[in-house]
C-alpha positions, 0 to 999 in steps of 0.5 A: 500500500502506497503511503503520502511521503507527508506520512511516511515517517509516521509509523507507529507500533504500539504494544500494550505491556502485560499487566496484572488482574484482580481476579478478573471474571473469565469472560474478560481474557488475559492481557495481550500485545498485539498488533500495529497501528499506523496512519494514512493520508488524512482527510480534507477536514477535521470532523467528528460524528461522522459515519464510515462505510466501505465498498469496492476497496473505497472508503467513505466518510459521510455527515458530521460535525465541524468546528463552523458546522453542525450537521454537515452534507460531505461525503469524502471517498478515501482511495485505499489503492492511491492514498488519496482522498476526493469529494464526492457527491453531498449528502441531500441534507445535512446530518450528523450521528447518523449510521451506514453500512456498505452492500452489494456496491451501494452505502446505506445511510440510516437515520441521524440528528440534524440539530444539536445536543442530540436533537431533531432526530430523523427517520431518513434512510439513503442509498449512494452509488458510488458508480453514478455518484448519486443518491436515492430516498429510500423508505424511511425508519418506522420512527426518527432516531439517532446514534443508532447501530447499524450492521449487514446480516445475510445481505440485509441491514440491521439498526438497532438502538438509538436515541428518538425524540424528545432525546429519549433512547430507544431499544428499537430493533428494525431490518432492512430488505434491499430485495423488497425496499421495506423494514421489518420490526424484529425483537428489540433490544433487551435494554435501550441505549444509543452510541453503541457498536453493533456488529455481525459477525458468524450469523449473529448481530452483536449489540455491544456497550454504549450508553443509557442516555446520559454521557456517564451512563456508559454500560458493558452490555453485550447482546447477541441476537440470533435471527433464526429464533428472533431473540437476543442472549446475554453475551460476555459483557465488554471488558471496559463500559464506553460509549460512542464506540466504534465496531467491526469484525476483524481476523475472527474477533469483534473489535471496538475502539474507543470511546466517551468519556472517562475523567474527562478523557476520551478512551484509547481502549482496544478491545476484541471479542473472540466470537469461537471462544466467547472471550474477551481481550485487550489488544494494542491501544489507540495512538490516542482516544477518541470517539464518534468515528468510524471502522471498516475492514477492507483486505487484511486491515482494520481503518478508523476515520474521523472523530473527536479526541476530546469530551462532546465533541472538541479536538475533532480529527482528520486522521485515518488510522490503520490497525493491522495484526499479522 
C-alpha cells in the first residue's frame, strides 16, 4: 500500500505491556500485545460524528460535525489503492450521528440528528452509488432516531438502538430488505441505549456497550441476537463500559475502539471479542482516544476515520488510522 511521503515517517507500533488482574471474571481474557497501528493520508477536514462505510476497496466518510458546522452534507471517498482522498457527491441534507453500512456496491445511510445536543432526530434512510455518484430516498425508519447501530446480516441491514425524540433512547430493533425496499420490526433490544457498536459477525448481530442516555451512563452490555429464533442472549459483557464506540469484525474477533468519556478523557481502549471462544481481550491501544468515528475492514486491515479526541465533541480529527495484526 502506497503511503503520502507527508506520512511516511509516521509509523507507529504500539504494544500494550502485560499487566496484572484482580481476579478478573473469565469472560474478560488475559492481557495481550498485539498488533500495529499506523496512519494514512488524512482527510480534507477535521470532523467528528461522522459515519464510515466501505465498498469496492473505497472508503467513505459521510455527515458530521465541524468546528463552523453542525450537521454537515460531505461525503469524502478515501482511495485505499492511491492514498488519496476526493469529494464526492453531498449528502441531500445535512446530518450528523447518523449510521451506514456498505452492500452489494451501494452505502446505506440510516437515520441521524440534524440539530444539536442530540436533537431533531430523523427517520431518513439513503442509498449512494458510488458508480453514478448519486443518491436515492429510500423508505424511511418506522420512527426518527439517532446514534443508532447499524450492521449487514445475510445481505440485509440491521439498526438497532438509538436515541428518538424528545432525546429519549430507544431499544428499537428494525431490518432492512434491499430485495423488497421495506423494514421489518424484529425483537428489540433487551435494554435501550444509543452510541453503541453493533456488529455481525458468524450469523449473529452483536449489540455491544454504549450508553443509557446520559454521557456517564456508559454500560458493558453485550447482546447477541440470533435471527433464526428472533431473540437476543446475554453475551460476555465488554471488558471496559464506553460509549460512542466504534465496531467491526476483524481476523475472527469483534473489535471496538474507543470511546466517551472517562475523567474527562476520551478512551484509547482496544478491545476484541473472540466470537469461537466467547472471550474477551485487550489488544494494542489507540495512538490516542477518541470517539464518534468510524471502522471498516477492507483486505487484511482494520481503518478508523474521523472523530473527536476530546469530551462532546472538541479536538475533532482528520486522521485515518490503520490497525493491522499479522
Amino acid at each position: 500500500m502506497k503511503v503520502s511521503a507527508s506520512d511516511s515517517s509516521i509509523f507507529v507500533s504500539l504494544m500494550l505491556a502485560a499487566c496484572s488482574m484482580d481476579a478478573p471474571p473469565a469472560s474478560k481474557g488475559t492481557a495481550t500485545s498485539q498488533g500495529t497501528w499506523s496512519k494514512r493520508s488524512p482527510m480534507p477536514i477535521e470532523i467528528s460524528e461522522a459515519t464510515v462505510a466501505a465498498v469496492n476497496n473505497r472508503i467513505y466518510v459521510i455527515g458530521g460535525s465541524t468546528a463552523d458546522r453542525v450537521d454537515h452534507q460531505l461525503n469524502h471517498e478515501y482511495d485505499i489503492a492511491t492514498d488519496r482522498w476526493r469529494a464526492r457527491a453531498p449528502l441531500p441534507r445535512g446530518m450528523t450521528h447518523a449510521a451506514a453500512a456498505g452492500l452489494n456496491s451501494k452505502i446505506y445511510v440510516v437515520g441521524a440528528f440534524t440539530a444539536t445536543g442530540h436533537g431533531g432526530a430523523v427517520n431518513l434512510v439513503y442509498e449512494y452509488d458510488p458508480g453514478a455518484d448519486a443518491w436515492r430516498t429510500l423508505a424511511p425508519l418506522k420512527n426518527p432516531r439517532g446514534s443508532i447501530g447499524v450492521t449487514v446480516l445475510s445481505g440485509k441491514i440491521h439498526a438497532v438502538g438509538g436515541r428518538g425524540v424528545e432525546k429519549i433512547t430507544v431499544t428499537t430493533h428494525e431490518v432492512f430488505d434491499p430485495a423488497t425496499g421495506k423494514w421489518t420490526e424484529l425483537a428489540p433490544l433487551p435494554r435501550a441505549r444509543d452510541h453503541l457498536a453493533v456488529v455481525a459477525a458468524n450469523g449473529r448481530v452483536h449489540a455491544i456497550g454504549g450508553r443509557l442516555g446520559e454521557t456517564v451512563q456508559m454500560v458493558d452490555q453485550h447482546d447477541i441476537y440470533n435471527p433464526a429464533t428472533n431473540r437476543w442472549e446475554s453475551g460476555a459483557p465488554l471488558p471496559t463500559a464506553r460509549s460512542g464506540i466504534a465496531g467491526a469484525f476483524y481476523q475472527d474477533k469483534i473489535f471496538v475502539a474507543g470511546g466517551e468519556c472517562r475523567n474527562k478523557q476520551t478512551y484509547p481502549e482496544f478491545e476484541a471479542y473472540d466470537v469461537k471462544t466467547g472471550r474477551w481481550a485487550p489488544f494494542a491501544p489507540m495512538p490516542m482516544g477518541r470517539h464518534g468515528f468510524g471502522g471498516v475492514v477492507v483486505g487484511n486491515n482494520l481503518y478508523f476515520a474521523a472523530g473527536a479526541t476530546g469530551c462532546g465533541g472538541g479536538g475533532r480529527t482528520n486522521e485515518l488510522l490503520v490497525f493491522n495484526l499479522p
